[in-house]
C-alpha positions in Angstrom: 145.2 96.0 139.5 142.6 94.1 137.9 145.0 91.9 135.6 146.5 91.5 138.8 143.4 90.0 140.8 142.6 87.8 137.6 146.3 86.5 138.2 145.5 85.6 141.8 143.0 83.8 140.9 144.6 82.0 138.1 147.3 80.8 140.6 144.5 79.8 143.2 143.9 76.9 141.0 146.1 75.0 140.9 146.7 75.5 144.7 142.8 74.2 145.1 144.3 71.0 143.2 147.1 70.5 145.7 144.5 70.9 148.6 142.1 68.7 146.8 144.4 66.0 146.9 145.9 66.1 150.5 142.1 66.1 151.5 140.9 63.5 149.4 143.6 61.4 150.4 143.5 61.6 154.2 140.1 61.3 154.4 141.0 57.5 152.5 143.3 57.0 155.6 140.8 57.8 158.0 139.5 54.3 159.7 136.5 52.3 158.6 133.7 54.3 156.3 130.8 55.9 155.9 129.2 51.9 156.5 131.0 51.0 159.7 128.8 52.3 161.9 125.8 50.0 160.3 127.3 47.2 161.1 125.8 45.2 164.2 125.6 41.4 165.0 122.5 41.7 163.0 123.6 43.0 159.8 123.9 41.1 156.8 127.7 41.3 155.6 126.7 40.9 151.8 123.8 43.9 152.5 127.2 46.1 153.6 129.4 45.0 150.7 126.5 45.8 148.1 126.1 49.5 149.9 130.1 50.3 149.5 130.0 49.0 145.9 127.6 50.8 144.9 129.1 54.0 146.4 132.2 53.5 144.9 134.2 52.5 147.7 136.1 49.6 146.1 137.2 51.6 143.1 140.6 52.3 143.0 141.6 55.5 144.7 142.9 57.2 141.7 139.3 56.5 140.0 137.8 57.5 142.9 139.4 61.0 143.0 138.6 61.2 139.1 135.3 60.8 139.7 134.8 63.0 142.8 136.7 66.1 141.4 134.9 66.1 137.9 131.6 66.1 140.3 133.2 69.4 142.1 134.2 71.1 138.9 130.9 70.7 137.6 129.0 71.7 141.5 128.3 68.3 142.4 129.8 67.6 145.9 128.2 64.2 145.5 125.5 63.0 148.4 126.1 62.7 152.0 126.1 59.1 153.2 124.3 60.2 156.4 121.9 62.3 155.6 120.8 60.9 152.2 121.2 64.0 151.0 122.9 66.2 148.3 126.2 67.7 150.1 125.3 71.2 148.5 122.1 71.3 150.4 123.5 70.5 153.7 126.0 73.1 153.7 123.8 75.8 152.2 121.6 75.3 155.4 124.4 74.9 157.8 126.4 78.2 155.9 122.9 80.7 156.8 123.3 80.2 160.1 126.8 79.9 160.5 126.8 83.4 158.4 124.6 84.7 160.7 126.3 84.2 164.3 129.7 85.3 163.0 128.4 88.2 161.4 127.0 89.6 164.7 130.5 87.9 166.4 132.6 90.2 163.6 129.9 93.2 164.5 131.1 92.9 168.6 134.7 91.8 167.7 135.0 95.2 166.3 133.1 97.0 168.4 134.8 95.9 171.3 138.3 95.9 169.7 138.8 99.1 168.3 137.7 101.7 171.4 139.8 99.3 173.8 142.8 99.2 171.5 142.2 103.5 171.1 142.5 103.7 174.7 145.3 101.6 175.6 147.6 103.5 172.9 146.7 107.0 173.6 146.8 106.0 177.6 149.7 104.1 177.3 151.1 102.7 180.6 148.2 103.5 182.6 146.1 101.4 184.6 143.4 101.4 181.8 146.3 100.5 179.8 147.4 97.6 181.7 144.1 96.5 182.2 143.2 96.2 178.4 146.5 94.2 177.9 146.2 92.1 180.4 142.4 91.2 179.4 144.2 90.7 175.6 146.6 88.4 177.1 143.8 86.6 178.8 141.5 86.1 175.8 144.6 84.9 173.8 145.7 82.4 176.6 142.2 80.7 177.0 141.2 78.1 174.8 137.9 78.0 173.4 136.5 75.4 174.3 137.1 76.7 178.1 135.4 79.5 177.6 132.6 78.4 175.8 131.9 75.8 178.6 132.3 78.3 181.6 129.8 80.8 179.9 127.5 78.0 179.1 127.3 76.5 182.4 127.0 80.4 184.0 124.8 81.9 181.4 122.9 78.6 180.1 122.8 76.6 183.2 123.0 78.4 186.4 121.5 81.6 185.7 119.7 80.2 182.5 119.7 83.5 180.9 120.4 82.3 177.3 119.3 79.2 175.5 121.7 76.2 176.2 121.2 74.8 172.6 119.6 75.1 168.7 119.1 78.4 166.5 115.4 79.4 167.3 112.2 78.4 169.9 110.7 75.5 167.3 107.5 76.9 169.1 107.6 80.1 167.1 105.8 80.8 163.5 108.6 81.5 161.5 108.1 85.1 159.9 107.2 86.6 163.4 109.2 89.0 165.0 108.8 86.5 168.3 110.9 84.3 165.5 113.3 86.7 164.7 113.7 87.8 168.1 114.1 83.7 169.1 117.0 83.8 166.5 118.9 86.3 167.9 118.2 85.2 171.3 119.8 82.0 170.0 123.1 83.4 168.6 123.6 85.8 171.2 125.6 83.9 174.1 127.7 82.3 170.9 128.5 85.6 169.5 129.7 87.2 172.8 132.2 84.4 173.6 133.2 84.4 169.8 133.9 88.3 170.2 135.8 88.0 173.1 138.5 85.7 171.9 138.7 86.8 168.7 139.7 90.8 170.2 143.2 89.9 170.7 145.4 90.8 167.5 143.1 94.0 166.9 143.5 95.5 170.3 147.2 94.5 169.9 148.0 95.7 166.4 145.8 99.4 166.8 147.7 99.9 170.4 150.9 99.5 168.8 150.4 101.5 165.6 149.0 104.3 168.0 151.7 104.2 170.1 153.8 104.5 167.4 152.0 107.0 165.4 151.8 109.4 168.5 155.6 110.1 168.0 156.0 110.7 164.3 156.7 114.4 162.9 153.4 115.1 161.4 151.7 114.8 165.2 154.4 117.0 166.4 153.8 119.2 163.9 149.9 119.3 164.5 150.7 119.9 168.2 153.1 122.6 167.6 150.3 124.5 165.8 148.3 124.5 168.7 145.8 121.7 167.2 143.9 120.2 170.4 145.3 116.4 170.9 141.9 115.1 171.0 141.6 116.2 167.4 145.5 115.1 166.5 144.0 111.7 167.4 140.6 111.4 166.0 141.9 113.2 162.4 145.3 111.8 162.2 146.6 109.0 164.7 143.4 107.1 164.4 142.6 107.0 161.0 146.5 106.4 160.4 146.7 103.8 162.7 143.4 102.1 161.4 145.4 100.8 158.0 146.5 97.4 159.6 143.1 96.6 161.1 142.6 96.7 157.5 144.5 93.8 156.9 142.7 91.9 158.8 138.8 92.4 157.1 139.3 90.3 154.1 139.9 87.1 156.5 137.4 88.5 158.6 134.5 88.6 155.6 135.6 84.9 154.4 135.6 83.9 157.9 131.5 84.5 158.0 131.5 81.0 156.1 134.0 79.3 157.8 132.2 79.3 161.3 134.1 77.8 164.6 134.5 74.1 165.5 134.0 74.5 169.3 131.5 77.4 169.4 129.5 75.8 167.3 129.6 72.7 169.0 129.7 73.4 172.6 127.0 75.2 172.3 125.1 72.9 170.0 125.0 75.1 167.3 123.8 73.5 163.9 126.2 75.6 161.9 128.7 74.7 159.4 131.5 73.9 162.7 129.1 71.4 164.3 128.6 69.7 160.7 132.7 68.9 160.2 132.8 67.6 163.5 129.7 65.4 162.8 131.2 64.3 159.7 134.5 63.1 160.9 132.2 61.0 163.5 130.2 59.9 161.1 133.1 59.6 158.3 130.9 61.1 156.0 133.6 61.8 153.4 131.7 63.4 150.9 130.6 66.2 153.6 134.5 66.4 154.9 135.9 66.8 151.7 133.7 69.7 150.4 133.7 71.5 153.8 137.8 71.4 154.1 137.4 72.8 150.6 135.5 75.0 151.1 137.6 76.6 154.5 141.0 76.1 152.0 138.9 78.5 149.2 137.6 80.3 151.4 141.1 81.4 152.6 142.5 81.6 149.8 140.0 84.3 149.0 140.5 86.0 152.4 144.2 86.7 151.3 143.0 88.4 148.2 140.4 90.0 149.7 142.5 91.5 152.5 145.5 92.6 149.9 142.9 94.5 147.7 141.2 96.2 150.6 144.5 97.2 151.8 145.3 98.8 148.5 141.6 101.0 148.0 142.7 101.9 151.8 146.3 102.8 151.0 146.5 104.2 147.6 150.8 103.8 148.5 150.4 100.2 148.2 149.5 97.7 145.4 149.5 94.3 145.3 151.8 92.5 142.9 
């Protein structure tokens, strides 16, 4: 196995190269640069010229991409062009709190996911049933961005039960538990609406495996020996039926890095989702390349991750 995961990663690599170069590349296509948006009627054209010499910018592409990738091999992600700023730092900041609102969306995700998928497979074609599937159909159908909006404007705005925007009360000593309490506050709305769009393929996977579970010989078998169903399920359908859910927790520990676009920004949360969208406004190339390089890595890993969890789980399977 371990000869194995040392092989996955050897192969990751040059798959990083690949990605390397479609992103480098398309962020070249992207109009204008990091400069554009400093130029005014006021703005000495020479001052602008100097500023993307300096940076590089007139160096061949293939020089450019030399120089940007040895910087990466080596941790250098180079310096944001907005922020004046090493990349690394930027997205160390953005990553805590990014890590933080989808580990408490993963947290509900789950805890939402599994009872509701438990009870529409063991009450299968009930109303409770149909009710679950039809709220899984729902969450699936509704863009994010939708969703996000409506709860904000309900839960921000009308009711103002939730902060509307930021990651803590700038009020608060940090330290405090009024600070902690500020923070969590903060991520709580997010989280929710994260949670419930991200239910879907859980609730749809577990329902199905229980369904099918429920009809296999060993249950008939545990029933014909006078076993009470509510043990049949709780010792043998569930913890069957839990092995593709486990499929689903490498992506789902990667994916506490990789944030989301809209959440993050409808709700004006400074995460790691706000900052690519503020990049690509900003074409602040350095910070678009390492992010998307980041997400690619990140699911790469999330593969491997889920295929070796899947194998502790299932001592049956191993990955090849």
């Amino acid at each position: 196995m371990w000869k194995t995961i040392l092989r996955r990663f050897l192969v990751m690599i040059p798959q990083l190269f690949i990605l390397s170069l479609i992103v480098f590349i398309m962020a070249k296509q992207m109009p204008g640069d990091p400069f554009t948006g400093l130029i005014t009627p006021e703005t000495d054209a020479n001052r602008i010229a100097e500023l993307r010499e300096e940076a590089g910018l007139n160096d061949p592409i293939v020089v450019q991409y030399y120089n940007w990738i040895s910087g990466v091999v080596q941790g250098d992600l180079g310096k944001s062009y907005t922020y004046k700023r090493s990349v690394s730092s930027i997205i160390g900041e953005r990553a805590y709190n990014t890590f933080l609102l989808s580990l408490l969306s993963a947290i509900l995700v789950y805890l939402i996911a599994i009872p509701l998928g438990v009870l529409a497979g063991r009450y299968q074609n009930s109303f409770l049933d149909k009710s679950i599937v039809l709220y899984s159909f729902l969450s699936y159908a509704i863009p994010t961005f939708v969703l996000s909006l409506i709860f904000l404007f309900l839960f921000g705005y009308q009711f103002e039960w939730f902060p509307t925007s930021g990651t803590v009360d700038v009020s608060l000593e940090p330290g405090t538990m009024d600070y902690y309490w500020s923070k969590f506050y903060h991520i709580l709305l997010p989280s929710i609406t994260f949670a419930l769009l991200g239910t879907t393929s859980i609730i749809q996977y577990l329902r199905t495996e229980i369904i099918d579970a429920s009809g296999q010989d060993y249950v008939k078998t545990a029933r014909s020996k006078g076993i009470p169903m509510r043990k049949v399920y709780s010792r043998h359908i569930f913890r069957n039926s839990l092995l593709p859910i486990a499929a689903f927790f490498g992506f789902t520990i990667t994916g506490l890095l990789g944030g989301s676009i809209f959440i993050e920004t409808v709700f004006g949360y400074p995460g790691m989702g706000q900052l690519f969208v503020q990049s690509i406004q900003s074409r602040d190339y350095s910070v678009i390349t390492a992010l998307v390089m980041l997400f690619g890595f990140l699911t790469l890993l999330g593969s491997l991750l889920s295929d070796i969890i899947m194998s502790i789980v299932d001592p049956r399977i191993r990955i090849d």
